[in-house]
N, C-alpha and C positions, 0 to 999 in steps of 0.2 A: 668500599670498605678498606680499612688500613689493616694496622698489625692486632688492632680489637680482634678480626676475622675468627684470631687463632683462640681466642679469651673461651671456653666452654663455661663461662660464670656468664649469663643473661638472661635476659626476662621469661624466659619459660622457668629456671630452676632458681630466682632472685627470694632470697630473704629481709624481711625487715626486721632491722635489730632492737631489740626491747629495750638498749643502754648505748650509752654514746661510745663508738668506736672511730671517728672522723679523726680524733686527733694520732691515731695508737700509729705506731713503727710499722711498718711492712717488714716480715720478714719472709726467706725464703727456703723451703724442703724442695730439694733437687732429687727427684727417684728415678734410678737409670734400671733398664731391663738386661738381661742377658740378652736380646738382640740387637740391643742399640738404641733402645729408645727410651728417649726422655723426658719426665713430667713435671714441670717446673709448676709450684703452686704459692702462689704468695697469700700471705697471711697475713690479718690486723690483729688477732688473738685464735686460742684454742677453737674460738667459736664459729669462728667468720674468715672467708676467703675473699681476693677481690679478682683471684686470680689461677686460671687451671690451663695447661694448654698438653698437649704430646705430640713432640717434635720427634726427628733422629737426631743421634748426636754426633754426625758430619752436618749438618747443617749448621755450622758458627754462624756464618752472618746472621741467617734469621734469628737463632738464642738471642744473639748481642743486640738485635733488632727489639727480642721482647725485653729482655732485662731493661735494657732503658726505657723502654716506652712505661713499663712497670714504675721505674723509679723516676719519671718524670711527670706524669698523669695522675690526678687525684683520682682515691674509690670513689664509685658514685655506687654501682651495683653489686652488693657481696650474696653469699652465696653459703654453704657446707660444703666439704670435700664429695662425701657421698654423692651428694644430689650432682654437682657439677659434673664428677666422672662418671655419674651413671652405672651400667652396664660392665665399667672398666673399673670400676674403685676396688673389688675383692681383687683382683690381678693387680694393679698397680701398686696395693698397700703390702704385696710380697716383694716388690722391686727394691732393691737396697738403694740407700738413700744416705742423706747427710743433711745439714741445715748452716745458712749464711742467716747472720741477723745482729745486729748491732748492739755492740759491748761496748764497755768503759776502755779506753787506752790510755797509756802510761801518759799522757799529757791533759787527762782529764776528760775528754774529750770522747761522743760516741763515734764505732769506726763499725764498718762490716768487718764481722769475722769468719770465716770459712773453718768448719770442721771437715773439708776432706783434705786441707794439707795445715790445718792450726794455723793459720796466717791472718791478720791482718789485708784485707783488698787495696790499702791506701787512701789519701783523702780528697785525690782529685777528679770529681765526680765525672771530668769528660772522658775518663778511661772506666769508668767502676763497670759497667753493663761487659766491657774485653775483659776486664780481669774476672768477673763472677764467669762469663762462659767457659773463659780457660781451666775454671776449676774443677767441670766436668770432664774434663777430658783426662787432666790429671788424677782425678779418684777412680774413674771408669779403668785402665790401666793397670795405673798403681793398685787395686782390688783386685785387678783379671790375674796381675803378676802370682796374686798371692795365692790365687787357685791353683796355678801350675805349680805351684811350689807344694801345694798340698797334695797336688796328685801325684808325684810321685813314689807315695804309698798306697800300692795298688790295694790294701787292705782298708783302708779307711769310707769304702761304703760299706763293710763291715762292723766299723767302728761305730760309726752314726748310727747304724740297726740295733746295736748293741747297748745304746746311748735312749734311743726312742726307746726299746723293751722296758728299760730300765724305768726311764720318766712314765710308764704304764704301769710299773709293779704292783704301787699299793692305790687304795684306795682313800685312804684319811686324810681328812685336809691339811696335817701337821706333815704330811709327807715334803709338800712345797718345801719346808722349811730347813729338811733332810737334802734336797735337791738343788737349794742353791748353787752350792757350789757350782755343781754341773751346768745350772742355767747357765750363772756367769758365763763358763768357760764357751756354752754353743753362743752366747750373745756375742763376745768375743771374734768369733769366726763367721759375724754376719757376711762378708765377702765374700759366701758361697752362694749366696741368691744369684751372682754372675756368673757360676761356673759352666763353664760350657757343655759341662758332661753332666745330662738331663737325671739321671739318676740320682746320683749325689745331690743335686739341686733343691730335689721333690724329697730326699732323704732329711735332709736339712731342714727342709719347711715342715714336713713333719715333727722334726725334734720340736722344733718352735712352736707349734701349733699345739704341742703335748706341752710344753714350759708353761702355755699364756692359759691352759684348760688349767694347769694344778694351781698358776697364781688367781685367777679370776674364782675357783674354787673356794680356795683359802680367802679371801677380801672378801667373799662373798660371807661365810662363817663369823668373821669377825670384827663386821659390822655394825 
């Protein structure tokens, strides 16, 4: 077996899609954990994966091994996120994350584009699999930096506590709409799913976990 090995999309958890996805873009959601590890999933649409693996993110060479095999290799067998990671998908889907996936560029033209540094990847495909693995490395970092920077207010798992009571208060589903702001600003600070200090972490996931109960509440109302 080759670099397939790493693929957790196959024939035990394989979907057959009801509409044509053969021709659709791969893109990709790169979800890094606070110990280092990395879930790269590629995608033909909302629906359908062709692609799930969990690596660490000191292994480059192997990343740079799947990103290309990824964009050189047609889907043959797609999958759901769910089903693929199994046992791991509620854990993985707290992992902060970011998405590479091809946009318009100022020559007309589709390019990969990376949300964890806004860049363009370039358009010579024999480097693209170095340049999307470098990306992890630079968001992974650049995100850890931003924790240390948060922690040096020793009050701020105070904060968050103060933040969840809050998004508990009421109960009406017009509350969501009192709380945006506040969503925004914890959606804003998703960099703390990295943080190192487990408290603050699980403080965090809680805010969120309270943010997505008032929205799914509300959506659910008005209907």
């Amino acid at each position: 077996m080759g670099t397939d090995k790493y693929n957790l999309v196959n024939q035990n958890n394989c979907k057959k899609p009801n509409y044509k996805i053969v021709d659709n873009e791969v893109y990709f959601d790169i979800n890094v954990s606070p110990d280092k590890e990395v879930c790269i999933i590629a995608s033909l649409d909302n629906n359908y994966i062709c692609w799930a693996s969990i690596t660490d993110l000191d292994e480059r060479e192997l990343i740079v091994t799947i990103f290309d095999y990824i964009l050189k290799c047609k889907a043959v067998t797609v999958s759901s996120i769910n089903l693929a990671l199994g046992s791991r998908y509620k854990e993985v889907m707290k992992w902060h994350k970011y998405r590479i996936s091809k946009t318009l560029y100022s020559d007309g033209e589709k390019r990969y584009y990376s949300q964890a540094t806004s860049t363009y990847l370039g358009k010579n495909e024999m480097y693209l699999a170095k340049y999307m693995s470098g990306e992890i490395n630079k968001f992974y970092y650049s995100e850890l930096s931003k924790c240390k920077y948060r922690l040096m207010d020793n009050y701020y798992f105070k904060i968050l506590k103060g933040y969840k009571n809050l998004l508990k208060q009421k109960e009406n589903v017009e509350y969501y709409i009192e709380m945006k702001p506040l969503i925004s600003l914890l959606e804003s600070e998703s960099y703390l799913k990295l943080c190192p200090n487990e408290e603050i972490r699980n403080m965090y996931l809680d805010c969120m976990k309270e943010c997505s109960h008032l929205y799914n509440r509300y959506m659910s109302s008005v209907r």
